[in-house]
C-alpha positions in Angstrom: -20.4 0.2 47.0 -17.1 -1.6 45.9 -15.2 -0.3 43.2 -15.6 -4.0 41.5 -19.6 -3.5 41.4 -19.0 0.2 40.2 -16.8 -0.8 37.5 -19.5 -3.6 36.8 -22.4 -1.4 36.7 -20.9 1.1 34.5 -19.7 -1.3 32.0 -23.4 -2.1 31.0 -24.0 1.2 30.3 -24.7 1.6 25.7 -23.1 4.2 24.4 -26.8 6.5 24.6 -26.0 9.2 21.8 -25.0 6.3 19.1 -28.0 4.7 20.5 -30.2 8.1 19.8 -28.3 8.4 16.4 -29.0 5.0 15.6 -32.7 5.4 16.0 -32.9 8.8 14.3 -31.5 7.3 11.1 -33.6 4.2 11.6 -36.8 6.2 12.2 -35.8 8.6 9.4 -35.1 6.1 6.5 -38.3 4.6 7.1 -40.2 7.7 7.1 -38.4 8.5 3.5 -39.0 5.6 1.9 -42.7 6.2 2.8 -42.6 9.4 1.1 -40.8 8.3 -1.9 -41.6 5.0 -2.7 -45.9 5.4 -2.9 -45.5 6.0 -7.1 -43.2 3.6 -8.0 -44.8 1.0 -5.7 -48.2 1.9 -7.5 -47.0 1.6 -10.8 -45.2 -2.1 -10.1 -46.8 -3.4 -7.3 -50.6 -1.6 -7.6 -50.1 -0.4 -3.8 -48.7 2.3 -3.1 -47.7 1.1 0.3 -45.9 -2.1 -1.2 -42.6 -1.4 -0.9 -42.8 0.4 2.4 -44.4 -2.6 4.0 -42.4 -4.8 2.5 -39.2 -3.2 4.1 -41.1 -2.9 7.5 -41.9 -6.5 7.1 -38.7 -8.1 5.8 -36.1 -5.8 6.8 -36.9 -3.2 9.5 -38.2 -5.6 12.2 -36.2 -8.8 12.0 -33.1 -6.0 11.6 -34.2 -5.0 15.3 -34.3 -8.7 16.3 -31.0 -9.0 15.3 -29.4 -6.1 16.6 -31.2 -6.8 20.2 -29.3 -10.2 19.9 -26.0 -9.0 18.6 -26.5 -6.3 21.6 -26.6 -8.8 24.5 -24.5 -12.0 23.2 -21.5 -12.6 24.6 -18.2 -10.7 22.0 -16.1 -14.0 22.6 -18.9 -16.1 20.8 -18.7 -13.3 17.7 -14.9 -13.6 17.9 -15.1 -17.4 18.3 -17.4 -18.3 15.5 -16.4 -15.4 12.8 -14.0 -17.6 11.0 -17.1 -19.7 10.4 -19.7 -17.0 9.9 -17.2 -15.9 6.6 -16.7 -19.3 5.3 -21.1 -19.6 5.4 -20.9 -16.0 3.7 -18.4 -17.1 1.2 -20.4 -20.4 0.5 -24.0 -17.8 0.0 -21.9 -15.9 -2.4 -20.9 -18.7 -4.7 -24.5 -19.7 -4.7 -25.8 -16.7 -6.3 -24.2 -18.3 -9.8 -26.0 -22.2 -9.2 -29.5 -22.0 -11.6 -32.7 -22.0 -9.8 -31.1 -20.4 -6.1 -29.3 -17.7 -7.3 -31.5 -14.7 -8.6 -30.0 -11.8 -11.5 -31.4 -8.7 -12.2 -29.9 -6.0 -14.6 -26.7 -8.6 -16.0 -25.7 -8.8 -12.0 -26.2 -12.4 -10.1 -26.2 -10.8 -6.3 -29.2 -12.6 -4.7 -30.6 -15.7 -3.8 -34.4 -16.4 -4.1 -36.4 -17.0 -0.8 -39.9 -17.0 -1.9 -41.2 -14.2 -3.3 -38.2 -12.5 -2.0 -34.6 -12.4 -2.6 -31.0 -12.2 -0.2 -28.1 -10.7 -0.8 -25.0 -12.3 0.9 -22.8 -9.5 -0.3 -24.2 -7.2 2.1 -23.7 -10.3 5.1 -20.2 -10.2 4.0 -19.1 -6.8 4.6 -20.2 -7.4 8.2 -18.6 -11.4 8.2 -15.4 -9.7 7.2 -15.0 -7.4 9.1 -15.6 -9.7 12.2 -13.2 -12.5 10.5 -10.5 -9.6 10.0 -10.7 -8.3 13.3 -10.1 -11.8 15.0 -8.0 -13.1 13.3 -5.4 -10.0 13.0 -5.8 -10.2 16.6 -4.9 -13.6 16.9 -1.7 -13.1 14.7 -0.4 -10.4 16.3 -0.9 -12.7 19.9 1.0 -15.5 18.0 3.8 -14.3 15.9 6.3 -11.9 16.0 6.5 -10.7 12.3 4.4 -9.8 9.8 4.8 -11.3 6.8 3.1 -14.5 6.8 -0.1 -11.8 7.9 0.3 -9.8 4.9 0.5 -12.8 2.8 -2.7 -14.6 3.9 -4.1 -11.0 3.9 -3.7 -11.1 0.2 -5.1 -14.2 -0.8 -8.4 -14.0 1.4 -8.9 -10.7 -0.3 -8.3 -12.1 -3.8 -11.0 -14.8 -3.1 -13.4 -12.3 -2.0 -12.9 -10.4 -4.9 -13.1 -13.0 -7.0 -16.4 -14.0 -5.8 -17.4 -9.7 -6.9 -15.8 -9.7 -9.9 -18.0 -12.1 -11.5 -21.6 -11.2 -9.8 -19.9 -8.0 -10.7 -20.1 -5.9 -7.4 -16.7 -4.0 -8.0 -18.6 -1.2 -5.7 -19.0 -3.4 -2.9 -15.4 -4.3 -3.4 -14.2 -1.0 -3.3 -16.2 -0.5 0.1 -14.8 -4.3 1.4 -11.0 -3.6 0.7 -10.9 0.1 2.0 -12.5 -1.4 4.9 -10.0 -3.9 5.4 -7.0 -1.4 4.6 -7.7 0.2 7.4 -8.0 -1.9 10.0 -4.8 -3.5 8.7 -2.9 -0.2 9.2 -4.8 0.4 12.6 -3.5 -3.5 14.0 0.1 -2.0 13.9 1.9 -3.7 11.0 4.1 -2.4 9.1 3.3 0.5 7.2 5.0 -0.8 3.5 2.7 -3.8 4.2 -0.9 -0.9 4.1 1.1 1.0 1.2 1.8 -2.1 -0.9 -1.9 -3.6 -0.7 -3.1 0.4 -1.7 -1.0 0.4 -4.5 -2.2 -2.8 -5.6 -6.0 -2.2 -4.8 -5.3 1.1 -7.4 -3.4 -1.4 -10.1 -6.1 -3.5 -10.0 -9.1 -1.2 -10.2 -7.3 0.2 -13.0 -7.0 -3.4 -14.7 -11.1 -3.6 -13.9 -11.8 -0.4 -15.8 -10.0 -1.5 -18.8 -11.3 -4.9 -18.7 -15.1 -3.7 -18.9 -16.0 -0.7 -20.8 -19.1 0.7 -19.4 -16.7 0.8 -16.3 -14.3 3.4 -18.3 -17.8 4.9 -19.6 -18.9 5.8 -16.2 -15.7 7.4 -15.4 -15.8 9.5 -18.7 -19.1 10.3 -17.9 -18.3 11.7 -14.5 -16.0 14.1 -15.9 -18.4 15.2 -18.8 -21.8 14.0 -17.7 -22.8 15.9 -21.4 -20.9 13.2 -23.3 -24.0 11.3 -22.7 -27.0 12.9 -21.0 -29.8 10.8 -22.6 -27.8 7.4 -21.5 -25.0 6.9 -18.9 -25.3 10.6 -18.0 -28.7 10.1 -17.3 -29.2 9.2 -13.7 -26.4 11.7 -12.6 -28.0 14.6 -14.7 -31.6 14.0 -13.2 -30.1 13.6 -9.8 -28.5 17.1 -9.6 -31.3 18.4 -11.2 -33.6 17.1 -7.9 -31.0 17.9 -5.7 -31.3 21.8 -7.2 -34.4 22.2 -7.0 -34.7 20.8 -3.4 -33.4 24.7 -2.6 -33.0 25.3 0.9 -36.1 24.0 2.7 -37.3 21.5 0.0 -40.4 20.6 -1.9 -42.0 19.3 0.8 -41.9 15.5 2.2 -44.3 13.5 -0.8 -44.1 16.4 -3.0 -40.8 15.4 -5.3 -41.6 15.5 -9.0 -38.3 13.2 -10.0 -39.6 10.2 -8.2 -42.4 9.3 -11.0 -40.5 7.7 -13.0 -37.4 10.5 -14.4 -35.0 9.5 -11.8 -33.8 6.0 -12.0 -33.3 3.7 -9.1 -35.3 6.2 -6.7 -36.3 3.9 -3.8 -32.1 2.7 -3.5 -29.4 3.9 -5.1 -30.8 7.5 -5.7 -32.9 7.8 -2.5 -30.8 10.8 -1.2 -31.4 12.9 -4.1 -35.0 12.6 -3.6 -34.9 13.2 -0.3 -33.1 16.4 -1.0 -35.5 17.7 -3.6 -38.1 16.9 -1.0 -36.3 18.7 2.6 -33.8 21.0 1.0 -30.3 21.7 2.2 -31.7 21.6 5.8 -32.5 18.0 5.5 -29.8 17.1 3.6 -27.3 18.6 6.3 -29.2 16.9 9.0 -28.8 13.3 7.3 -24.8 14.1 6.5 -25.1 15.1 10.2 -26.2 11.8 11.5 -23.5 9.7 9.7 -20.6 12.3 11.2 -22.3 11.8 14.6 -22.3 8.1 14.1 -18.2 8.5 12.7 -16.8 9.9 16.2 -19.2 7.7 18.1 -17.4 4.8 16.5 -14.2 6.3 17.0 -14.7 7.2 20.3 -16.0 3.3 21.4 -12.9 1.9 19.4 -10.9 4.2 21.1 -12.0 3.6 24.6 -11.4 -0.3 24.5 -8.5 -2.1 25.4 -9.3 -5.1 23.8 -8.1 -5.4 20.5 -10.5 -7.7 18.7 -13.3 -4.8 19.7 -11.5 -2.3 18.6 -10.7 -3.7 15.1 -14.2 -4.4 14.7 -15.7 -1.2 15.7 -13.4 1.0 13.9 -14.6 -1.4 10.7 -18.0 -1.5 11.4 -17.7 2.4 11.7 -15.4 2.8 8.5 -17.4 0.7 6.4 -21.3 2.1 7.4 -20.1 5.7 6.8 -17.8 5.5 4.2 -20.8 3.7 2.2 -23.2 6.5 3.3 -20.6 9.1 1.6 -20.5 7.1 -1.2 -23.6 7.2 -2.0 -24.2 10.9 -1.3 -20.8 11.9 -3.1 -22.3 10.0 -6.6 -25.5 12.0 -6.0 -24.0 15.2 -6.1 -21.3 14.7 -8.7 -18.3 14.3 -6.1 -18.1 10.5 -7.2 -18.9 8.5 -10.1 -22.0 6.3 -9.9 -21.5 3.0 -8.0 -25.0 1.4 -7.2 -24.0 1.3 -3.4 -27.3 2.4 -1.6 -27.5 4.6 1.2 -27.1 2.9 4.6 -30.5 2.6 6.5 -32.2 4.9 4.2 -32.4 3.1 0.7 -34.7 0.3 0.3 -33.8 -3.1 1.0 -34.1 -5.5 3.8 -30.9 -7.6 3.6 -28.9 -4.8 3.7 -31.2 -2.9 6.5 -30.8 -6.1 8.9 -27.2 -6.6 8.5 -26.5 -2.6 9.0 -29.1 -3.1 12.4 -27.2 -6.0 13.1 -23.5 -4.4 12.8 -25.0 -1.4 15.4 -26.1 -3.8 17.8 -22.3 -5.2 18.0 -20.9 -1.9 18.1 -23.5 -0.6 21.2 -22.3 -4.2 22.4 -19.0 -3.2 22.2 -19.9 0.5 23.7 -20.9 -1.1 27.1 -17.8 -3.0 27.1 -15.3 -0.4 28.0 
């Protein structure tokens, strides 16, 4: 055999343990939300198996048809089309605020109707952006020399993105988006006072945020002292701990939580690891936490591995933002973090986000077989 045809045959190789990771967290969230989701599905729905077919239906298996396409279609295509694939996204996220097509829930305007269901482009945009970031910082560093006309443009893409989060508000997302972004700016070799400058203004500016809206400055407050208000803000994170506690180390049992009828709020999505403490203990906590490190270094390792520096950017963000999002989530439920609203990746109900997230690992196993 030639070394051309070795090289050839290797090369569509996936990487198999992110593969196997990939699965386990895929199998695993859907066995959770079955566990968790029968009472509150009941109680809205009047079938317990609502919501569990819903996300089976809407989100689990076109997520697989996408990732199976985003798996064998050609990178150059991604990297070709991205700019256009964030100016769509941008153009879904201003339509959330048009009467009629967008959809609001809780004082937020995040979806868009689609029947008797709903889409949320914010979650297509953490994936668009990462894919527009990654070409086009590519494509700079290929055509100029310097820097600064980058950073500049950097900016003011950012600023409309943020504008567009501000005002659904998704300052979460935002915070998920931008740390994203900050790093695979640093990792595309510019200059480091370019990464320093947009941190210290992403800090300014969250600042600014907090002041502007209260409840944002009562959340933090909150976090410090969840007493100040355990009947109201303090609620969720007081009831969460408690779950978490009394998970103890092997858990309740899988279906047997008591926080999921009705003491915990948002138990199908934002607070979905809590419950799944309370029901599998420590053990089962560590083995989740375990599957998003395992996913980490297989990220790093496939950004690592390739040459090509339009995959690399993209794998590193795909990696940074899926993980960092999981650890999010699982720092607010345990009191590291303040409450966001960002749910758990793969776990928390959902389907746009659960077929964008398939989608994002179907690039990155892409990517794998690339090196």
């Amino acid at each position: 055999m030639s070394k051309k045809s070795a090289e050839k045959r290797t090369d569509k190789k996936p990487d198999y343990l992110l593969l196997f990771v990939s699965g386990i967290l895929v199998a695993l969230g859907i066995l959770i939300l079955a566990s968790i989701s029968f009472a509150f599905s009941f109680k809205r729905f009047g079938d317990t198996s609502y919501l569990l077919k819903h996300q089976i239906i809407w989100g689990l298996i076109p997520g697989l048809v996408a990732a199976f396409v985003a798996y064998k279609i050609d990178l150059n295509l991604i990297k070709k089309y991205a700019p256009l694939l964030l100016l769509i996204t941008l153009a879904l996220m201003a339509m959330v605020f048009l009467p009629v097509i967008g959809s609001s829930a809780g004082g937020a305007s995040r979806w868009i109707g689609i029947g008797s269901s709903s889409f949320q482009p914010s979650e297509l945009l953490k994936l668009a952006f990462v894919l527009y970031l990654a070409a086009w910082l590519q494509g700079r560093a290929e055509k100029t020399k310097g820097f600064g006309q980058t950073f500049f443009a950097f900016l003011l893409v950012i600023l409309v993105i943020a504008i567009l989060l501000i005002f659904q508000p998704n300052i979460s997302t935002l915070g998920i988006i931008i740390f994203t972004a900050v790093l695979m700016y640093f990792f595309a070799n510019t200059p480091v006072w370019q990464t320093v400058s947009i941190i210290l203004a992403g800090f300014g500016s969250l600042v600014a945020l907090i002041h502007l809206a209260p409840y944002r400055l009562d959340r933090l407050r909150v976090f410090l002292n969840p007493d100040l208000d355990p009947m109201g803000i303090g609620y969720q994170i007081k009831q969460s701990l408690i779950a978490v506690g009394s998970g103890g180390a092997a858990g309740t049992g899988l279906g047997m939580s008591t926080q999921k009828f009705g003491f915990l709020p948002q138990s199908v999505t934002d607070s979905v690891f809590a419950i799944f403490s309370e029901e599998t203990g420590f053990a089962g906590a560590f083995f989740l936490i375990f599957l998003f490190l395992l996913l980490l270094w297989r990220g790093f390792v496939i950004a690592k591995r390739t040459q090509n520096q339009f995959l690399k950017l993209t794998a590193l963000g795909i990696t940074v933002w899926i993980v960092t999002q999981s650890f999010v989530n699982i720092g607010a439920m345990i009191g590291f973090l303040p409450l966001s609203g960002i749910p758990l990746p793969f776990v928390s109900y959902g389907g746009s986000a659960l077929i964008i997230e398939l989608s994002a690992l179907g690039i990155l196993l892409n990517i794998s077989k690339q090196r």
